[in-house]
Every structure is written in structure tokens, then in C-alpha cells.
Biopython code that builds the backbone (N, CA, C, O; Angstrom):
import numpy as np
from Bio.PDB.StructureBuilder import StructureBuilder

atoms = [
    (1, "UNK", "N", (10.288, 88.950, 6.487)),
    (1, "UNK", "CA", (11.440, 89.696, 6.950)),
    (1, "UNK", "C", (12.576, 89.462, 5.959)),
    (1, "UNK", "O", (12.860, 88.358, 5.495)),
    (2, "UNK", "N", (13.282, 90.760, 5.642)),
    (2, "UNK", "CA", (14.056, 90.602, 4.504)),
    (2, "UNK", "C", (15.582, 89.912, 5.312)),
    (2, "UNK", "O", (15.537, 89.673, 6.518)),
    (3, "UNK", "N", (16.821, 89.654, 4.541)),
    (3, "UNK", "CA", (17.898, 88.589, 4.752)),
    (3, "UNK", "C", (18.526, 89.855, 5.581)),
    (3, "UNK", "O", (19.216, 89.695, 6.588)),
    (4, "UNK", "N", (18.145, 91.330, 4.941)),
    (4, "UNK", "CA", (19.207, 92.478, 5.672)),
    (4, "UNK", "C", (18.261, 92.687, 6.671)),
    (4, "UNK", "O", (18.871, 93.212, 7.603)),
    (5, "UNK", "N", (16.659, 92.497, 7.066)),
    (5, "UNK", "CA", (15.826, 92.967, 8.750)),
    (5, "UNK", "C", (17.263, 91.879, 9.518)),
    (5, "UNK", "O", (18.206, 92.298, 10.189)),
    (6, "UNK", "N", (16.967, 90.432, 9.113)),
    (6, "UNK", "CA", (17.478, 88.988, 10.129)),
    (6, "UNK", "C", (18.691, 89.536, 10.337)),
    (6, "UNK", "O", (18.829, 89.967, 11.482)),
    (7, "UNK", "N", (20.054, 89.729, 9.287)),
    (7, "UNK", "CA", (20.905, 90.225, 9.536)),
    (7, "UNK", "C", (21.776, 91.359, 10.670)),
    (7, "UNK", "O", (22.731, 91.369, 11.447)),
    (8, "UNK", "N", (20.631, 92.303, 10.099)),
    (8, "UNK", "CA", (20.782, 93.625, 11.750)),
    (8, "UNK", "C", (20.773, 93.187, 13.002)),
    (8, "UNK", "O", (21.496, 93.561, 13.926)),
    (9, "UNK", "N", (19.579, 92.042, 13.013)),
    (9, "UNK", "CA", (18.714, 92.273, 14.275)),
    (9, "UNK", "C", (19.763, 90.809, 15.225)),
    (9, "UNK", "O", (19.828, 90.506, 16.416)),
    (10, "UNK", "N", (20.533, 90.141, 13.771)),
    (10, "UNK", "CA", (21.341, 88.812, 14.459)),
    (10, "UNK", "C", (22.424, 90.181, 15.306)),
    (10, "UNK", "O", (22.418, 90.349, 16.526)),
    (11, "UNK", "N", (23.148, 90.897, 14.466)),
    (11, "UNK", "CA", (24.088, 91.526, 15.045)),
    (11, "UNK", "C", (23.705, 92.657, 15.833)),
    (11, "UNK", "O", (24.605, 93.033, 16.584)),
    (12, "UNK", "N", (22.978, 93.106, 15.871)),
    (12, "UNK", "CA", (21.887, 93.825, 17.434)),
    (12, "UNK", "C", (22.054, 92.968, 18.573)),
    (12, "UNK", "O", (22.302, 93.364, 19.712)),
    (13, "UNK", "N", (21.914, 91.839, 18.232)),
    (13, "UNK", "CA", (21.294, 91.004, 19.571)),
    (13, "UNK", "C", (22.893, 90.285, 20.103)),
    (13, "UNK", "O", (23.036, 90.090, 21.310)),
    (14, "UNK", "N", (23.888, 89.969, 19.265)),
    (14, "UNK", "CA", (25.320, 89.140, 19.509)),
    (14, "UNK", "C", (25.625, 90.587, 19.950)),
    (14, "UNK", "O", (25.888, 90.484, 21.148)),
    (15, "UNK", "N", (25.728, 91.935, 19.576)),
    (15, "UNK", "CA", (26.304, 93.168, 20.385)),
    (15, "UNK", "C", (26.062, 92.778, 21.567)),
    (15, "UNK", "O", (26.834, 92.443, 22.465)),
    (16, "UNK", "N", (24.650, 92.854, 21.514)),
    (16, "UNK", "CA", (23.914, 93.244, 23.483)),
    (16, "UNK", "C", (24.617, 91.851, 24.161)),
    (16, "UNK", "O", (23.965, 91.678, 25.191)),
    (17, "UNK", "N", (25.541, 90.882, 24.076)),
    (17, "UNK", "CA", (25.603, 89.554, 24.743)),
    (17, "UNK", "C", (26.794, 90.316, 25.911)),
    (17, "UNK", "O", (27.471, 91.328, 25.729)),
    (18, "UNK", "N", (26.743, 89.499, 27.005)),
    (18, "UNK", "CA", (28.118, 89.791, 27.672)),
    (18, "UNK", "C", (29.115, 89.527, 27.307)),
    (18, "UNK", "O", (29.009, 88.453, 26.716)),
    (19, "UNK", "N", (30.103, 89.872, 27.292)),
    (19, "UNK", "CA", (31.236, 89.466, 26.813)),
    (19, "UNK", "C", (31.426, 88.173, 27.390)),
    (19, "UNK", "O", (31.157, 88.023, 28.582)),
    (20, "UNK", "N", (31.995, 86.901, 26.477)),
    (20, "UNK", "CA", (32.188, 85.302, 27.046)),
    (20, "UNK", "C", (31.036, 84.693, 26.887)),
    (20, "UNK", "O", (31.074, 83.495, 27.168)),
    (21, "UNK", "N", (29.595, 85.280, 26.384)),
    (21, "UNK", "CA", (28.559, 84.454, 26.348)),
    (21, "UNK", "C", (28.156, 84.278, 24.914)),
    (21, "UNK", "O", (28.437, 85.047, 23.994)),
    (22, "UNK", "N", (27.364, 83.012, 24.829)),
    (22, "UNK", "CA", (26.350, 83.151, 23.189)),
    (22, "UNK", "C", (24.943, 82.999, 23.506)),
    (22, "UNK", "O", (24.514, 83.028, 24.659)),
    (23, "UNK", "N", (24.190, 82.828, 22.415)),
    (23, "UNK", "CA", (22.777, 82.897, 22.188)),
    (23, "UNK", "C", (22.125, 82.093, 21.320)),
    (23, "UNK", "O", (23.004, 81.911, 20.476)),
    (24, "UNK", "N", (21.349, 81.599, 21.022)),
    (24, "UNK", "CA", (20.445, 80.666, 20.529)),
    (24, "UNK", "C", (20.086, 81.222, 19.694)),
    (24, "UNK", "O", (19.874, 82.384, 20.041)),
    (25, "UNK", "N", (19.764, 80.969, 18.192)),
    (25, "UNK", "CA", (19.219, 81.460, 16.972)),
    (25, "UNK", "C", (17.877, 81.661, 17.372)),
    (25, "UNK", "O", (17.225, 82.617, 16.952)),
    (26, "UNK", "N", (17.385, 80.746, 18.228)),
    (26, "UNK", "CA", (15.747, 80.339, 18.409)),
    (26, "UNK", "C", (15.478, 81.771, 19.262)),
    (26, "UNK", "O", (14.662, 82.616, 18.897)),
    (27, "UNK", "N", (16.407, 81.894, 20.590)),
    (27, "UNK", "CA", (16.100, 82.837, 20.870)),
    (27, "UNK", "C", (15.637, 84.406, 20.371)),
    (27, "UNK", "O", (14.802, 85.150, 20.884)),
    (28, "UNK", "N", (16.437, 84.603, 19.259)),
    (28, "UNK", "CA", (16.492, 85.858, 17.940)),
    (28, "UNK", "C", (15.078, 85.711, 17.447)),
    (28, "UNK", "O", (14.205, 86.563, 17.611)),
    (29, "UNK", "N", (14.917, 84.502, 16.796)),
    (29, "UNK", "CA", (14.112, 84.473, 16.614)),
    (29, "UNK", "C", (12.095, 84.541, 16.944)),
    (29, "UNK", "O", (11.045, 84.801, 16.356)),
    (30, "UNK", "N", (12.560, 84.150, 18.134)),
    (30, "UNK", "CA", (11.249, 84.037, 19.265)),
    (30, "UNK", "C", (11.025, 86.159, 19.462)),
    (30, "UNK", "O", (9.995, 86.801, 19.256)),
    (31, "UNK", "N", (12.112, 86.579, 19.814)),
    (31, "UNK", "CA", (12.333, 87.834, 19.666)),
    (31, "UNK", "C", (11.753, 88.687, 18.838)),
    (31, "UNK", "O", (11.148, 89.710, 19.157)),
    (32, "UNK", "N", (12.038, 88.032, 17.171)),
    (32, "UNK", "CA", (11.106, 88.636, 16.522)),
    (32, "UNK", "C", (9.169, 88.551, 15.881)),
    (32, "UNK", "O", (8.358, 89.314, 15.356)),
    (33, "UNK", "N", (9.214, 87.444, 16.252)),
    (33, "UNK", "CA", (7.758, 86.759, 15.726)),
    (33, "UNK", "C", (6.965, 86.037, 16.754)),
    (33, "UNK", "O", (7.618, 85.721, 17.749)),
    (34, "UNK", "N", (5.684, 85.694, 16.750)),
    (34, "UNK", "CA", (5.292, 84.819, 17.937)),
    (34, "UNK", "C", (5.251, 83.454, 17.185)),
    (34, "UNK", "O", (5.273, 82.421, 17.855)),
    (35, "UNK", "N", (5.162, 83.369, 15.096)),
    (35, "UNK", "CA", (5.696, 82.135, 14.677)),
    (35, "UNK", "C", (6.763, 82.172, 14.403)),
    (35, "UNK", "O", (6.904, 82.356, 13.194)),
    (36, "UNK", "N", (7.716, 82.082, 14.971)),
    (36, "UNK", "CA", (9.321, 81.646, 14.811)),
    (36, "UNK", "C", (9.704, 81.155, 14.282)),
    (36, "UNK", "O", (10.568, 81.601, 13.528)),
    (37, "UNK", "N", (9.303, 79.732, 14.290)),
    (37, "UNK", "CA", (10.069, 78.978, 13.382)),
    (37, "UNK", "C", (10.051, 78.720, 12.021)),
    (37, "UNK", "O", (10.988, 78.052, 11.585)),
    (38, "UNK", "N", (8.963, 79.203, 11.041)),
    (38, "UNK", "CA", (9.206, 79.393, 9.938)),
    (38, "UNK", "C", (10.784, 80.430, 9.629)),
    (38, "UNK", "O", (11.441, 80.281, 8.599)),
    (39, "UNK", "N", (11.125, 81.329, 10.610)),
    (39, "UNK", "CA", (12.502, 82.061, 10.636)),
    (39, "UNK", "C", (13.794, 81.139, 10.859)),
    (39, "UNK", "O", (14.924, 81.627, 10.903)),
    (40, "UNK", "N", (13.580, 79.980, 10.976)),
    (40, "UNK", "CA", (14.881, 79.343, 11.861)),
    (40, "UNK", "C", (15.906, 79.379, 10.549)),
    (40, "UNK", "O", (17.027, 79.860, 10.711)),
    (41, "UNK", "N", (15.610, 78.995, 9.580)),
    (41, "UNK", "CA", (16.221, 78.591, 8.149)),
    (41, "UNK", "C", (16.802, 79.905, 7.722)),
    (41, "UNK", "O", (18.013, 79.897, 7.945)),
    (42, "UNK", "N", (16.438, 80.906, 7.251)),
    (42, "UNK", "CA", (16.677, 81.764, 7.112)),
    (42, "UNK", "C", (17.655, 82.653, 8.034)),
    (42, "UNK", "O", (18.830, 82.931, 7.792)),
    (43, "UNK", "N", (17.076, 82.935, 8.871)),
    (43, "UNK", "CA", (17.872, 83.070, 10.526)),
    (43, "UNK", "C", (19.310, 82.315, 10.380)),
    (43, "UNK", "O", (20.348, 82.894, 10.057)),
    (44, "UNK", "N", (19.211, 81.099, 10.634)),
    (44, "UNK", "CA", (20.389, 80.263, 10.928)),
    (44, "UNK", "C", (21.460, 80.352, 9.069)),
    (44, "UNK", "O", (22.642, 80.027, 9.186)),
    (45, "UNK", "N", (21.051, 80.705, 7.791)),
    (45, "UNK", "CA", (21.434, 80.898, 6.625)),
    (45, "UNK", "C", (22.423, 82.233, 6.574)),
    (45, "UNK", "O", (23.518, 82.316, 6.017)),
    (46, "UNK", "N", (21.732, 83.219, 7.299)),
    (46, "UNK", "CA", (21.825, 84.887, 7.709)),
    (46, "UNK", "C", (23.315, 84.699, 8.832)),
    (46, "UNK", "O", (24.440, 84.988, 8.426)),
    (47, "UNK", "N", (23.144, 84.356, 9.766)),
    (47, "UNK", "CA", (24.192, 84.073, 10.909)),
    (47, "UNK", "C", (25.370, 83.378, 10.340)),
    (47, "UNK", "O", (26.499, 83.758, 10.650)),
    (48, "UNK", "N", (25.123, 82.055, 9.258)),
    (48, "UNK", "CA", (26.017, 81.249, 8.464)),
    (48, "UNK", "C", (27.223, 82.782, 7.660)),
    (48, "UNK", "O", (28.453, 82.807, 7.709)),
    (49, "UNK", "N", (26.436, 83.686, 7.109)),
    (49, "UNK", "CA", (26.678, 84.637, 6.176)),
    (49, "UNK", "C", (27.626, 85.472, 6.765)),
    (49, "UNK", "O", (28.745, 85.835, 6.402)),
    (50, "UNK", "N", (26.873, 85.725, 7.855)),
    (50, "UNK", "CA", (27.990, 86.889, 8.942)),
    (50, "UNK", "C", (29.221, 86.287, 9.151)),
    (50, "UNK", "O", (30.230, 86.792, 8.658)),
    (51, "UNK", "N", (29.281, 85.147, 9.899)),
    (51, "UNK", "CA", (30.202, 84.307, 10.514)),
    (51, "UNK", "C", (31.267, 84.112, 9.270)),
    (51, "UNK", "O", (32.402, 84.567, 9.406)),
    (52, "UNK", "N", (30.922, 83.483, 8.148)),
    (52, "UNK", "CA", (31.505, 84.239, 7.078)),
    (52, "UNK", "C", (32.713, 84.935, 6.683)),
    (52, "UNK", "O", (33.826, 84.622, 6.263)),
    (53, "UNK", "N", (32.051, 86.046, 6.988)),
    (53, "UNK", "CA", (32.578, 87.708, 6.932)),
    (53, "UNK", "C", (32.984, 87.970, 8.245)),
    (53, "UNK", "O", (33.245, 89.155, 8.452)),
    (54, "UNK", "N", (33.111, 87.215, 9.181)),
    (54, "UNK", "CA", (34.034, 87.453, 10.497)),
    (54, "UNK", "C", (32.888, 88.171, 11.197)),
    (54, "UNK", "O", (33.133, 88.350, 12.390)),
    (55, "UNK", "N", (32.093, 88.482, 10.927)),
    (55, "UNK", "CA", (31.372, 89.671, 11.620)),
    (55, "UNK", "C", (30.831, 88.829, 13.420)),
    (55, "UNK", "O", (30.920, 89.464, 14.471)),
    (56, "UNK", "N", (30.303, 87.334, 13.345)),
    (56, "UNK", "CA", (30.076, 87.037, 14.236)),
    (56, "UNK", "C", (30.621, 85.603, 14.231)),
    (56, "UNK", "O", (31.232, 85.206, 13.239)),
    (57, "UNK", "N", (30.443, 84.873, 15.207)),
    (57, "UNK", "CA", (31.110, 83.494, 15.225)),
    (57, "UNK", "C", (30.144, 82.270, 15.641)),
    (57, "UNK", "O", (29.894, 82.046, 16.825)),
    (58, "UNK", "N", (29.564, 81.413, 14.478)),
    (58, "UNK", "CA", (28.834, 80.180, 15.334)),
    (58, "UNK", "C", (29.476, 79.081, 16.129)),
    (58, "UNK", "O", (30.523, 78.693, 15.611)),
    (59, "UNK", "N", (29.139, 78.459, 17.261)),
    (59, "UNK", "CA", (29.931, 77.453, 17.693)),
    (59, "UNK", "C", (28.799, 76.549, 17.872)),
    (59, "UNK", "O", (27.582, 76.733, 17.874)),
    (60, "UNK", "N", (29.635, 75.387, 18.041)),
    (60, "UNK", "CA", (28.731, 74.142, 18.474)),
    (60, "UNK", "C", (29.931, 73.040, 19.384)),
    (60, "UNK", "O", (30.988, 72.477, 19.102)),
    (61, "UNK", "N", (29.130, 73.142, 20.469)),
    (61, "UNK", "CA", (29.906, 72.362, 21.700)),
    (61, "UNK", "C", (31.152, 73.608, 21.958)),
    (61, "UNK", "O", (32.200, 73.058, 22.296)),
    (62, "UNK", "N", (31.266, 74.915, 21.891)),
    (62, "UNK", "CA", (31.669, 75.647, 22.570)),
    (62, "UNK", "C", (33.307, 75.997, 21.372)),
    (62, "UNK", "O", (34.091, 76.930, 21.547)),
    (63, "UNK", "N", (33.395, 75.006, 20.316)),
    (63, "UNK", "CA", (33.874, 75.875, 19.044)),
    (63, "UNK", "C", (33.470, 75.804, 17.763)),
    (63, "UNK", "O", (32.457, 75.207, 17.397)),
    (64, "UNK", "N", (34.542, 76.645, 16.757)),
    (64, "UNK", "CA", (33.763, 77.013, 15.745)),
    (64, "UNK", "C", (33.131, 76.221, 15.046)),
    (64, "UNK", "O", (33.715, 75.157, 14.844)),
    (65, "UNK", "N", (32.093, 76.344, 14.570)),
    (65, "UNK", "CA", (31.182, 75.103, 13.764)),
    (65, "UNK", "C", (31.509, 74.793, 12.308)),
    (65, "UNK", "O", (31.147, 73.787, 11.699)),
    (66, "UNK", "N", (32.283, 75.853, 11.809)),
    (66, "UNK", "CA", (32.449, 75.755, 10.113)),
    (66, "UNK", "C", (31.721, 76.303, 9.460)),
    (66, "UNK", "O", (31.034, 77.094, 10.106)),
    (67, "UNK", "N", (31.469, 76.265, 8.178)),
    (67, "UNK", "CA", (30.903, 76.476, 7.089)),
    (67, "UNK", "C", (29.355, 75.634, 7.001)),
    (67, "UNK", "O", (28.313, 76.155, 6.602)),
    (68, "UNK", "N", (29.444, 74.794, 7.283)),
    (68, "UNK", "CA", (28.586, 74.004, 6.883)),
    (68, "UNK", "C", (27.693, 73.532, 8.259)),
    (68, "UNK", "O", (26.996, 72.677, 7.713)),
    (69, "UNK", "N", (27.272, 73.528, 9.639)),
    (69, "UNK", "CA", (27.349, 72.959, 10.757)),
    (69, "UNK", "C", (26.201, 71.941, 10.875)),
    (69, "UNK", "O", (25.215, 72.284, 10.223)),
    (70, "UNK", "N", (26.092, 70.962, 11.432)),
    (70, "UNK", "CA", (24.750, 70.581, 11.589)),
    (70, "UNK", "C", (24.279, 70.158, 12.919)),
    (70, "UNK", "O", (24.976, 69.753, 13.850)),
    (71, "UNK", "N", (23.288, 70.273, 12.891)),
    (71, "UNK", "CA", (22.093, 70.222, 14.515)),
    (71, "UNK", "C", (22.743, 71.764, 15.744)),
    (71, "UNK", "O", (23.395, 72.475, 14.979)),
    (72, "UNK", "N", (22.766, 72.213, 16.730)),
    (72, "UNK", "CA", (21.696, 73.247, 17.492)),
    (72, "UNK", "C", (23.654, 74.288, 17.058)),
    (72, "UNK", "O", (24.772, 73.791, 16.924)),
    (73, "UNK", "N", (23.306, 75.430, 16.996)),
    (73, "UNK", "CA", (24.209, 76.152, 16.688)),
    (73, "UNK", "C", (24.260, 77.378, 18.159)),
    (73, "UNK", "O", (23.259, 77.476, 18.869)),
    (74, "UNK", "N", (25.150, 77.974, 18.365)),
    (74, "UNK", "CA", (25.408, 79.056, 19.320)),
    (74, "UNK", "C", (25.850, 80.353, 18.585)),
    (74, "UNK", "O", (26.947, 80.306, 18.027)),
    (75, "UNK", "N", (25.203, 81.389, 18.523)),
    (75, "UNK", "CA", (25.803, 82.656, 17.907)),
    (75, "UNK", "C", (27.008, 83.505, 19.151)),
    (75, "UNK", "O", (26.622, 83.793, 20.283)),
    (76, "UNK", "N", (27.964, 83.698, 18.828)),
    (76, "UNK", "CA", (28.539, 84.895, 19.680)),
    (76, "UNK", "C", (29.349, 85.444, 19.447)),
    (76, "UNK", "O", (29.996, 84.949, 18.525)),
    (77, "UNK", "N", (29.885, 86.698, 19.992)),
    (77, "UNK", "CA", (30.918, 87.556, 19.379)),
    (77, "UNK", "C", (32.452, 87.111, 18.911)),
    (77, "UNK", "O", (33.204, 86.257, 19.380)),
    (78, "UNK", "N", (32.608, 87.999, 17.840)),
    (78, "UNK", "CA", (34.089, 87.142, 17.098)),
    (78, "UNK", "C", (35.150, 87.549, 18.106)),
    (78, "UNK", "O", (36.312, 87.169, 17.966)),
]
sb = StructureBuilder()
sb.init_structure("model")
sb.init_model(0)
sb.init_chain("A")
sb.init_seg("    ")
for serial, (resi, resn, name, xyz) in enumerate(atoms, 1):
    if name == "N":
        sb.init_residue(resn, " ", resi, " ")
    sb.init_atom(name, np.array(xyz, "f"), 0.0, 1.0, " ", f" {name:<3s}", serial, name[0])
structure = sb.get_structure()
């Protein structure tokens, strides 16, 4: 899966969230493959990229994670 399939399908899936909620990379991922986790790296690299560019926002423990984050990340709308 190319960096622009992961890309769409991160911001496909942070659209569809309720407003006030996030989502699990793993989840995106499980979504697209039945082996997933070879995607997590990539996936979680892709989401790093957006977040970025404002397009979406990672948190960890419920704010923003930074640039750099480490261990379980939350995707959700900016």
C-alpha cells in the first residue's frame, strides 16, 4: 500500500469519527489488511505527516503528542 492509499484512508476514517472522539492507528489498520501489522510503521509515519500539515491531530493521554511521540498514539480531528 502506497504512503498516498495509508494517507486517504487515515483521513477517510478521522472524517467518519464523531465529533470529540479518536481512533487507534491499529484500528485503520486492521481495516485494511487481515496482516496489519506489518502497516503499523508506515501507518503511524503517514498520520505523523498529516498531523504535520494540520490536516489531523495525534494525541497521547488525550493531548497533542508532538513531532516525535512514543508508545500507543490516538488519531483525531484537528
Amino acid at each position: 500500500m502506497s504512503e498516498a492509499d495509508l494517507r486517504g484512508t487515515i483521513l477517510a476514517q478521522v472524517d467518519a469519527l464523531r465529533p470529540g472522539t479518536t481512533c487507534c492507528p491499529s484500528r485503520i489498520a486492521r481495516n485494511i489488511a487481515a496482516d496489519w501489522r506489518p502497516l503499523m510503521g508506515p501507518l503511524r509515519a503517514a498520520a505523523l505527516s498529516l498531523a504535520a500539515e494540520g490536516r489531523i491531530c495525534v494525541l497521547q493521554n488525550g493531548t497533542d503528542a508532538g513531532p516525535d511521540p512514543r508508545g500507543p498514539i490516538r488519531l483525531g480531528r484537528p
